[in-house]
N, C-alpha and C positions, 0 to 999 in steps of 0.2 A: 851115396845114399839116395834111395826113392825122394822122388820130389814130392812131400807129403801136404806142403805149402798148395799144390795145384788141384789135390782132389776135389773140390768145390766149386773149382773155377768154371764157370759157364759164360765164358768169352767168345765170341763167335757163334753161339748157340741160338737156335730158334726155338722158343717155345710157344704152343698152344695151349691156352689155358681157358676151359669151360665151364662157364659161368662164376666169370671174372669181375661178374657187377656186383658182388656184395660176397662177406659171410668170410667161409675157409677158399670159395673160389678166389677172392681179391686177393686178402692175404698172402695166398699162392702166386697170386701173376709178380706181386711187389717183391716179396722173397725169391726169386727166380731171375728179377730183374735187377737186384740189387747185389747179384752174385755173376752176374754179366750179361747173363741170355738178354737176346731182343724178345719181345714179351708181345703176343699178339691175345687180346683182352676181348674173348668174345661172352657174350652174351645174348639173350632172347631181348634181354630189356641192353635196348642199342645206348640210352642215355645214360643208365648204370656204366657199362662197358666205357664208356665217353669219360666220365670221370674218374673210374679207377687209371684207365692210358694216361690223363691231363698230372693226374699223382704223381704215377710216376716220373712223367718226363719235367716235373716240375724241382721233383727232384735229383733231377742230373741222370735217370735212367733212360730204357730207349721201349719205346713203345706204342702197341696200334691197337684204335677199338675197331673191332666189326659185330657184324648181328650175326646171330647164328643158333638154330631152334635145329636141337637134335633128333627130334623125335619126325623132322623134315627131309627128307635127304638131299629135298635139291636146296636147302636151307646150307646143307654141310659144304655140297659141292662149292655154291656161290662160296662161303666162305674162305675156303681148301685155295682157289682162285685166288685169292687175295693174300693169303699167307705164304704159298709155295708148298717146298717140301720143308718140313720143321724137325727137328730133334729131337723136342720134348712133348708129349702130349699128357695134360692133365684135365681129368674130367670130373666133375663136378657135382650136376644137379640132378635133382632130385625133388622127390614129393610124396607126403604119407599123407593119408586117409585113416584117423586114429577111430577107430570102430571094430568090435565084434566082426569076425568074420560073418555069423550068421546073417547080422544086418549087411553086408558088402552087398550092393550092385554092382550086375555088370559093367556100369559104364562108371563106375570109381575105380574096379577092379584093372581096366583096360588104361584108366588113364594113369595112374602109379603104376601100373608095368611097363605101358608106351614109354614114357620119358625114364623110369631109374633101368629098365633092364633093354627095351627095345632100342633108345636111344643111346645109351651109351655102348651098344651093340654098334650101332649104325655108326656114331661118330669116330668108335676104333677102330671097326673094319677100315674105314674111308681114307684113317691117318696112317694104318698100320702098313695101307698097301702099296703107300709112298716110302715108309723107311724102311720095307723090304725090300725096296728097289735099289733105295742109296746105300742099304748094305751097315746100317745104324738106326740106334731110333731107342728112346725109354717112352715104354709107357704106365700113363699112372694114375689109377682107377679110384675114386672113393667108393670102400663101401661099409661096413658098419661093424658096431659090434650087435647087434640085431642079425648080423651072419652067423650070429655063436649062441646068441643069447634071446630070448624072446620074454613077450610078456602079454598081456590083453591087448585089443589094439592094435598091437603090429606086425599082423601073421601075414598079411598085403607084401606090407615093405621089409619083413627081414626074407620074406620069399626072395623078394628081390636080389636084396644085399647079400644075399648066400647064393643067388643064379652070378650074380656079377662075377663073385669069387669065381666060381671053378669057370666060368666063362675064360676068366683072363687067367689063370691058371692054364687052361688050355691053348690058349693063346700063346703064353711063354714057351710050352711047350713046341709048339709049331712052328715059330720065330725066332728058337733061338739061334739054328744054323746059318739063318739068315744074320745074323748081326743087333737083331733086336730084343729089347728086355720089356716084360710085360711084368708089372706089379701092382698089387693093393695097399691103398691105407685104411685104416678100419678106425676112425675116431669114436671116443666113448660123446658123454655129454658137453656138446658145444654150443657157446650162444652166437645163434647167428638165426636170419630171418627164419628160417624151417621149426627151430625149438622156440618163438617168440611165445608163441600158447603157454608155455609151460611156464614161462619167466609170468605170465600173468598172474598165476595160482602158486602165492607163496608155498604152502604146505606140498605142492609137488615139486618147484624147483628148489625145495631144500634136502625131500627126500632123495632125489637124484645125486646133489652133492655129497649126501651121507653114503653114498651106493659104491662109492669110488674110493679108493684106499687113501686119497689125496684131500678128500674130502672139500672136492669142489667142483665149478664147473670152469672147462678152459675156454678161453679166449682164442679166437681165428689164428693168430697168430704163433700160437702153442704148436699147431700143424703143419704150419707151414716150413717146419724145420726137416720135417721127414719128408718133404716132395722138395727140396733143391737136395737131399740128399739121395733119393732112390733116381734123381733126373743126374746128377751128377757122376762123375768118374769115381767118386767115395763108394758106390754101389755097384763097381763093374763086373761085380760078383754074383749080383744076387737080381734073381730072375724068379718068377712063377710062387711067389710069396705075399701076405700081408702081413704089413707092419702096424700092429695096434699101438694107439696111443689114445688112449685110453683113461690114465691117473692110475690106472692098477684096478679096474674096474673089474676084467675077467678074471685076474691074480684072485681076489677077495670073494668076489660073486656074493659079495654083499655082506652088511656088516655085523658082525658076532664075533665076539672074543670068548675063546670057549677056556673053561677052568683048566689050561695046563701044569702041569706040574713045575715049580722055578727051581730053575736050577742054583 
Protein backbone atom coordinates (compact mmCIF):
# COMPACT_ATOMS: atom_id res chain seq x y z
CA UNK A 1 0.00 0.00 0.00
CA UNK A 2 1.03 3.93 -0.80
CA UNK A 3 2.71 5.23 2.26
CA UNK A 4 -0.23 7.68 2.85
CA UNK A 5 1.23 8.41 6.59
CA UNK A 6 4.27 10.46 4.46
CA UNK A 7 2.02 12.86 2.31
CA UNK A 8 2.54 15.82 4.75
CA UNK A 9 5.79 15.13 5.80
CA UNK A 10 8.02 18.16 5.07
CA UNK A 11 11.33 16.60 6.64
CA UNK A 12 14.39 17.95 5.03
CA UNK A 13 12.52 20.59 3.43
CA UNK A 14 13.33 24.33 2.96
CA UNK A 15 10.73 26.72 3.27
CA UNK A 16 10.35 30.43 2.48
CA UNK A 17 7.81 32.11 3.99
CA UNK A 18 6.88 36.10 3.16
CA UNK A 19 5.80 38.02 5.52
CA UNK A 20 6.17 35.71 8.33
CA UNK A 21 5.93 38.58 11.10
CA UNK A 22 2.34 38.57 11.73
CA UNK A 23 -1.37 37.47 10.38
CA UNK A 24 -1.70 34.20 7.88
CA UNK A 25 2.22 34.83 7.00
CA UNK A 26 3.21 33.44 10.71
CA UNK A 27 0.68 31.12 10.89
CA UNK A 28 2.15 29.62 7.62
CA UNK A 29 5.90 29.60 8.58
CA UNK A 30 4.61 27.58 12.19
CA UNK A 31 2.35 25.25 10.18
CA UNK A 32 5.24 24.31 7.81
CA UNK A 33 7.57 24.00 10.50
CA UNK A 34 5.65 21.85 12.69
CA UNK A 35 5.28 19.38 9.84
CA UNK A 36 9.07 19.30 9.31
CA UNK A 37 10.29 22.04 6.84
CA UNK A 38 13.22 24.29 8.11
CA UNK A 39 11.34 27.52 7.99
CA UNK A 40 13.16 30.60 6.96
CA UNK A 41 10.67 33.75 8.53
CA UNK A 42 11.18 36.72 6.44
CA UNK A 43 9.74 39.88 6.77
CA UNK A 44 10.09 43.90 5.99
CA UNK A 45 9.59 44.26 9.73
CA UNK A 46 12.99 42.14 10.78
CA UNK A 47 11.78 42.19 14.64
CA UNK A 48 8.35 40.72 13.75
CA UNK A 49 10.25 38.04 11.71
CA UNK A 50 12.60 37.61 15.07
CA UNK A 51 9.86 36.42 17.01
CA UNK A 52 7.80 34.37 14.90
CA UNK A 53 11.65 32.18 14.26
CA UNK A 54 12.14 32.51 18.52
CA UNK A 55 8.25 30.54 18.47
CA UNK A 56 9.11 28.41 16.71
CA UNK A 57 12.43 27.19 17.71
CA UNK A 58 10.97 27.43 21.13
CA UNK A 59 8.95 24.98 20.35
CA UNK A 60 11.24 22.29 19.38
CA UNK A 61 11.03 23.53 15.55
CA UNK A 62 13.88 24.77 13.28
CA UNK A 63 14.02 28.14 12.05
CA UNK A 64 15.50 31.63 10.70
CA UNK A 65 14.36 35.31 10.72
CA UNK A 66 15.82 37.53 7.90
CA UNK A 67 14.45 41.10 6.53
CA UNK A 68 13.33 41.10 3.16
CA UNK A 69 11.13 43.94 1.39
CA UNK A 70 9.83 42.52 -1.92
CA UNK A 71 8.81 45.35 -3.67
CA UNK A 72 13.27 45.74 -3.42
CA UNK A 73 15.08 43.41 -5.39
CA UNK A 74 18.31 43.72 -4.11
CA UNK A 75 16.24 43.34 -0.71
CA UNK A 76 15.20 39.71 -2.29
CA UNK A 77 18.65 38.88 -3.43
CA UNK A 78 20.38 39.78 0.16
CA UNK A 79 17.76 37.47 1.36
CA UNK A 80 17.88 34.40 -1.40
CA UNK A 81 21.71 34.69 0.03
CA UNK A 82 21.00 33.65 3.13
CA UNK A 83 18.48 30.96 2.69
CA UNK A 84 19.95 29.07 -0.42
CA UNK A 85 17.87 27.30 -2.66
CA UNK A 86 14.43 26.43 -0.80
CA UNK A 87 11.57 24.01 -1.73
CA UNK A 88 8.86 25.81 -0.47
CA UNK A 89 8.12 29.36 -1.28
CA UNK A 90 5.00 31.24 0.28
CA UNK A 91 4.24 34.67 -0.16
CA UNK A 92 2.22 36.68 1.57
CA UNK A 93 1.86 40.66 1.77
CA UNK A 94 0.03 42.77 0.93
CA UNK A 95 -1.83 46.21 1.18
CA UNK A 96 -5.36 47.95 0.17
CA UNK A 97 -6.13 51.54 -0.23
CA UNK A 98 -10.12 51.15 0.72
CA UNK A 99 -11.43 54.13 -1.59
CA UNK A 100 -13.62 54.90 -4.78
CA UNK A 101 -11.58 54.43 -7.63
CA UNK A 102 -12.46 57.79 -8.79
CA UNK A 103 -10.66 59.30 -5.54
CA UNK A 104 -7.36 56.80 -6.17
CA UNK A 105 -4.07 58.76 -6.78
CA UNK A 106 -1.37 57.82 -8.54
CA UNK A 107 0.78 57.25 -5.93
CA UNK A 108 -1.82 55.01 -3.73
CA UNK A 109 -2.53 53.31 -7.05
CA UNK A 110 1.41 52.59 -7.59
CA UNK A 111 2.04 51.76 -4.10
CA UNK A 112 -0.77 48.53 -3.74
CA UNK A 113 0.40 47.44 -7.02
CA UNK A 114 4.19 47.86 -6.16
CA UNK A 115 4.07 45.41 -3.20
CA UNK A 116 0.61 42.93 -3.97
CA UNK A 117 1.26 42.49 -7.72
CA UNK A 118 5.00 44.06 -8.58
CA UNK A 119 6.41 42.33 -5.64
CA UNK A 120 5.21 39.21 -5.45
CA UNK A 121 6.14 39.15 -9.10
CA UNK A 122 9.73 39.98 -8.22
CA UNK A 123 10.07 37.70 -5.18
CA UNK A 124 8.71 34.49 -7.41
CA UNK A 125 10.61 35.26 -10.24
CA UNK A 126 13.81 35.26 -7.93
CA UNK A 127 12.59 31.92 -6.00
CA UNK A 128 11.32 30.16 -9.04
CA UNK A 129 14.50 30.48 -10.90
CA UNK A 130 16.45 28.50 -8.30
CA UNK A 131 13.76 25.56 -8.21
CA UNK A 132 13.93 25.32 -11.87
CA UNK A 133 17.37 24.61 -11.56
CA UNK A 134 17.14 21.90 -8.70
CA UNK A 135 14.49 20.45 -10.97
CA UNK A 136 11.65 20.80 -7.67
CA UNK A 137 10.06 23.59 -5.90
CA UNK A 138 6.14 24.40 -4.72
CA UNK A 139 5.08 27.63 -5.03
CA UNK A 140 2.38 29.47 -3.14
CA UNK A 141 0.79 32.77 -3.76
CA UNK A 142 -1.88 34.48 -1.64
CA UNK A 143 -4.46 36.08 -3.23
CA UNK A 144 -7.96 36.69 -2.62
CA UNK A 145 -11.37 36.27 -2.98
CA UNK A 146 -11.47 39.97 -4.43
CA UNK A 147 -9.97 37.93 -7.44
CA UNK A 148 -13.71 36.60 -8.05
CA UNK A 149 -15.62 39.01 -6.06
CA UNK A 150 -15.48 42.85 -5.73
CA UNK A 151 -17.19 45.50 -4.15
CA UNK A 152 -16.61 49.52 -3.52
CA UNK A 153 -13.33 50.23 -2.39
CA UNK A 154 -11.50 47.44 -3.74
CA UNK A 155 -11.12 47.73 -7.45
CA UNK A 156 -7.13 48.73 -6.57
CA UNK A 157 -6.59 45.51 -4.70
CA UNK A 158 -8.88 42.79 -6.40
CA UNK A 159 -6.97 44.18 -9.68
CA UNK A 160 -4.29 42.93 -8.04
CA UNK A 161 -5.53 39.76 -6.58
CA UNK A 162 -6.88 38.67 -9.95
CA UNK A 163 -3.31 40.00 -11.87
CA UNK A 164 -1.56 37.47 -9.16
CA UNK A 165 -3.97 34.71 -10.20
CA UNK A 166 -3.33 34.28 -13.77
CA UNK A 167 0.33 35.65 -13.06
CA UNK A 168 1.03 32.20 -11.21
CA UNK A 169 -1.33 30.46 -13.26
CA UNK A 170 0.99 31.19 -15.99
CA UNK A 171 3.78 30.36 -14.12
CA UNK A 172 2.62 26.67 -13.46
CA UNK A 173 2.29 26.59 -16.76
CA UNK A 174 5.78 27.20 -17.70
CA UNK A 175 7.36 25.24 -14.69
CA UNK A 176 5.75 22.52 -14.89
CA UNK A 177 8.41 20.49 -17.05
CA UNK A 178 10.67 21.72 -15.04
CA UNK A 179 9.60 19.91 -11.84
CA UNK A 180 7.99 22.93 -10.31
CA UNK A 181 4.20 23.61 -9.04
CA UNK A 182 2.90 27.16 -8.84
CA UNK A 183 -0.37 27.75 -6.79
CA UNK A 184 -2.84 30.13 -5.17
CA UNK A 185 -4.71 30.48 -1.98
CA UNK A 186 -7.55 32.72 -2.09
CA UNK A 187 -8.79 33.45 1.80
CA UNK A 188 -12.27 34.89 2.23
CA UNK A 189 -12.56 37.24 5.68
CA UNK A 190 -9.41 36.86 7.83
CA UNK A 191 -8.43 38.62 11.09
CA UNK A 192 -5.02 39.59 10.92
CA UNK A 193 -3.36 43.25 10.89
CA UNK A 194 -4.67 44.10 6.97
CA UNK A 195 -8.53 43.56 8.09
CA UNK A 196 -7.81 45.34 11.70
CA UNK A 197 -10.04 48.67 10.28
CA UNK A 198 -12.88 46.61 9.78
CA UNK A 199 -12.64 44.66 13.42
CA UNK A 200 -13.04 48.42 14.53
CA UNK A 201 -16.63 49.10 13.15
CA UNK A 202 -18.75 46.45 14.69
CA UNK A 203 -21.79 46.88 12.11
CA UNK A 204 -19.04 46.01 9.18
CA UNK A 205 -17.14 43.11 10.81
CA UNK A 206 -20.55 41.55 11.56
CA UNK A 207 -21.72 42.11 8.08
CA UNK A 208 -18.78 40.23 6.80
CA UNK A 209 -19.37 37.37 9.10
CA UNK A 210 -23.06 37.07 7.80
CA UNK A 211 -21.50 37.23 4.13
CA UNK A 212 -19.94 33.71 4.48
CA UNK A 213 -21.86 30.45 4.67
CA UNK A 214 -19.98 29.79 7.97
CA UNK A 215 -20.99 32.66 9.35
CA UNK A 216 -17.88 34.09 10.64
CA UNK A 217 -14.73 35.36 10.38
CA UNK A 218 -11.38 32.75 10.48
CA UNK A 219 -8.49 32.88 12.26
CA UNK A 220 -4.60 32.80 10.63
CA UNK A 221 -4.50 29.72 11.53
CA UNK A 222 -7.68 28.38 9.52
CA UNK A 223 -5.20 28.84 6.44
CA UNK A 224 -2.59 27.62 7.27
CA UNK A 225 -3.81 24.07 6.72
CA UNK A 226 -3.93 24.54 2.85
CA UNK A 227 -0.15 25.89 2.47
CA UNK A 228 1.61 22.74 4.30
CA UNK A 229 -0.91 21.06 2.00
CA UNK A 230 -0.41 22.56 -1.53
CA UNK A 231 3.84 22.73 -0.20
CA UNK A 232 3.61 19.23 0.62
CA UNK A 233 3.60 15.71 -1.49
CA UNK A 234 -0.46 15.63 -0.60
CA UNK A 235 -0.60 18.13 -3.71
CA UNK A 236 1.87 16.44 -6.22
CA UNK A 237 -0.88 16.65 -8.32
CA UNK A 238 -2.09 19.78 -8.42
CA UNK A 239 -0.39 22.68 -10.23
CA UNK A 240 -1.62 26.21 -11.86
CA UNK A 241 -4.90 26.33 -9.37
CA UNK A 242 -6.47 28.42 -6.37
CA UNK A 243 -7.66 26.94 -3.41
CA UNK A 244 -10.26 29.06 -1.73
CA UNK A 245 -10.88 28.97 1.71
CA UNK A 246 -13.12 30.93 2.21
CA UNK A 247 -16.13 29.65 4.98
CA UNK A 248 -18.24 29.16 1.64
CA UNK A 249 -18.25 32.68 1.03
CA UNK A 250 -18.10 32.45 -3.09
CA UNK A 251 -20.63 29.06 -2.65
CA UNK A 252 -23.43 31.67 -1.15
CA UNK A 253 -22.27 34.99 -2.56
CA UNK A 254 -24.13 36.18 0.12
CA UNK A 255 -26.93 35.52 2.44
CA UNK A 256 -30.70 34.77 1.27
CA UNK A 257 -32.60 31.90 1.60
CA UNK A 258 -35.09 31.96 -1.10
CA UNK A 259 -38.72 30.22 -0.55
CA UNK A 260 -37.94 26.73 -2.07
CA UNK A 261 -40.17 24.16 -2.29
CA UNK A 262 -39.61 21.26 0.88
CA UNK A 263 -39.45 18.32 -0.10
Amino acid sequence: MFDYQSLFDLSGRRALVVGAGSGIGQASAEALAAHGARVFCADVNLFAAQETASAIQEAGFQAQALHMDITDPQSIVRGLDQTGPVDVLVSTPSINVRKPLLDYTSEEFDRVVNLNLKGTFQVTQAVARGMAEQGRGSIIVFSSIRSQVVEPGQGVYAATKAGALQMVRTLASELAPRGVRANLIGPGVVETPLTAQIKQHPAWYEAYARRNALGRWAKPHEIAGAVVYLASDASSYVTGTILFVDGGWLAIDGRFDPPLPKS
